[in-house]
Steps between C-alpha positions, in 0.01 A plus 500: 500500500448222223868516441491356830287220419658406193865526649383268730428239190808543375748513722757235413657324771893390548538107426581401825161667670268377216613163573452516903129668447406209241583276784325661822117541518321762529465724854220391715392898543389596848086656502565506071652843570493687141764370260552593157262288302546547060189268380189423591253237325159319533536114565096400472366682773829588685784711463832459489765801537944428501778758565793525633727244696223263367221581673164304348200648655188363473096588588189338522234788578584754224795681610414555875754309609837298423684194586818385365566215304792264534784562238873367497663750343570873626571664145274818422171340296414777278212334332260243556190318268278223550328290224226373738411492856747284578795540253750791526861620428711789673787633303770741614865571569776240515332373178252274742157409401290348734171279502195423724266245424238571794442870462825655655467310809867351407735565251797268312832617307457391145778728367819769569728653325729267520318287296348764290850544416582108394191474298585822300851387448421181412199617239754791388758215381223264393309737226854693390616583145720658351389908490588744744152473711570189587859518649403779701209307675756236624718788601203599699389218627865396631496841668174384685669215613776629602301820699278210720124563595508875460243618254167519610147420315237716462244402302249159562238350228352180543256388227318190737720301787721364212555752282739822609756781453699686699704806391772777645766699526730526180259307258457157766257311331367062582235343415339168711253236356507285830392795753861558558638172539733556240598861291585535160752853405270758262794739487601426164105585431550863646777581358312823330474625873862606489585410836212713635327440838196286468217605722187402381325241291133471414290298237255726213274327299706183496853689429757541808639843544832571719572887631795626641780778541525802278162406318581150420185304335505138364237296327500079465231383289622128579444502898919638515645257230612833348487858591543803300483917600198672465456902442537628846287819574751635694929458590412530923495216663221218502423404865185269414222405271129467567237358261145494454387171222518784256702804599853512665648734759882625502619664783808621656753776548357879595171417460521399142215303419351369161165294334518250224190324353657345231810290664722747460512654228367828558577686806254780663640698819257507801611849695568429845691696786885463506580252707620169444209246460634174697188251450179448278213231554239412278181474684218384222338675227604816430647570870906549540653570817874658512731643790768748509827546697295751771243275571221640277257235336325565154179340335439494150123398454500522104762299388868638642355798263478751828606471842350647821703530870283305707527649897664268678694481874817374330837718479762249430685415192267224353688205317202232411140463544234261509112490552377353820198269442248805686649759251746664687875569377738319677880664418859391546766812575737612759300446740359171472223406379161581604127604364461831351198645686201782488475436084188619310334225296616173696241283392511614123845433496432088641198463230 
């Protein structure tokens, strides 16, 4: 079933339909019947969920119930992030990346791939040399301009309202230091990523991590001047990293999950059941929270050492989670996104 999900992220469109669903808004849905909804995050005290056909949900009371937000495009959003209660940014197909400055209420276009494209192209020709690297970026980049607004992002860090990355499919990677005003290429920073699918990016101890297809793990020491590989504990694919101030979660493929306390550089598998794990959260002290492809959710109350199934009502394919402000687990999936309900230990889980 996660294959599902994920298809869904990267599915790449023909030129012609990227470009008419970049220009139409988003559906007004009828009663918020379920859509497929692939991220789900905490904006102060409210949460904001995006999916497909560019559906921005948003709630005020915890997860009991959903309104939609006003969004001009119509592209699949496959993740979303906010650096404050006000200040957020959607990424997804078509290359788009959106931005809300009053908590999701409405959204703005501050990049597609057709400019993704330009800027790549133009950064490609502007840092070239002579050696072979180099003249196959241009090659690549003209091939991105000459494809349209096709590739899709899937990754979304934001440092403060200024201060940003997004990253996606085939090694997409842009940086902002005016909250998305204007986007500067990283690709020629990632070039150790081969190409890969980007789908995750997460800060440890002051050092930015990237994790992606078929085990794909960088490091930047600089805030993503430069990145270079790290060991990966495994060659199956990364779907996302979680991290605690000290240890840090990687996740992914068949259920393959593994624990660094020391950024990195030593890898410890964490046994869980063999299905694909599709989202992690870090709660606070030594409390993790991760979802799998069937719908089961795990808690890890010493450190992402061991995990426990917590009972839960949910059966569908989990893609993102968040923590409501009154404890509860709020998901994204296939179904939409609602509150995960009847869980042991709510309140130790909002201390």
């Amino acid at each position: 079933m996660l294959a599902i999900a994920f298809a869904s992220t990267l599915l790449l469109a023909t030129s012609s339909w990227a470009d008419s669903v970049l220009d139409q808004p988003a559906p007004e849905l009828v009663g918020l019947h379920p859509v497929v909804q692939l991220s789900v995050a905490n904006a102060g005290s409210r949460l904001v969920s995006v999916g497909e056909r560019g559906v921005v949900l948003l709630s005020d009371d915890q997860g009991k119930s959903w309104r939609q937000g006003r969004v001009p495009v119509s592209t699949t959003l496959t993740r979303v992030a906010f650096s404050d209660s006000e200040n957020g940014w959607a990424v997804g197909h078509s290359g788009v990346v959106i931005h809300s400055s009053d908590g999701g209420e409405t959204w703005v276009k501050q990049l597609d791939g057709v400019a993704v494209a330009q800027i790549e192209l133009e950064a490609a020709r502007r840092e070239a040399d002579d050696s072979g690297d180099s003249q196959r970026r241009i090659r690549e980049a003209e091939r991105l301009v000459a494809e349209g607004a096709d590739k899709p992002f899937l990754a979304v860090f934001f440092d403060d309202a200024l201060n940003g990355m997004i990253f996606g499919a085939y090694g997409l990677a842009f940086s902002t230091s005016d909250g998305g005003k204007s986007w500067e290429s990283l690709m020629g920073s990632v070039q150790d990523a081969d190409g890969f699918h980007i789908y995750s990016a997460v800060t440890v101890q002051g050092k930015l991590y990237l994790a992606g297809e078929q085990g794909l793990l960088l490091q930047s020491s600089n805030g993503g001047g430069t990145f270079s590989r790290i060991e990966s504990p495994s060659n199956a694919t990364i779907f996302g990293i979680t991290a605690s101030p000290s240890v840090m979660l990687v996740y992914g493929l068949k259920g393959r999950l593994y624990r660094s306390d020391d950024g990195g550089g030593n890898w410890t598998r964490v046994e869980m059941p063999e299905a694909t794990i599709s989202a992690g959260v870090y709660v606070a002290g030594d409390t993790f929270l991760l979802a799998n492809e069937r719908g089961q959710v795990f808690r890890s109350k010493d450190g992402g050492r061991t995990f426990l199934q917590v009972p839960t009502n949910n059966l569908a394919p989990v893609t993102g989670l968040a923590l409501a402000t009154d404890g509860v687990i709020v998901q994204s999936g296939l179904r939409g996104v609602s509150r995960i309900t009847e869980m042991e230990h709510r309140e130790e889980l909002a201390q």
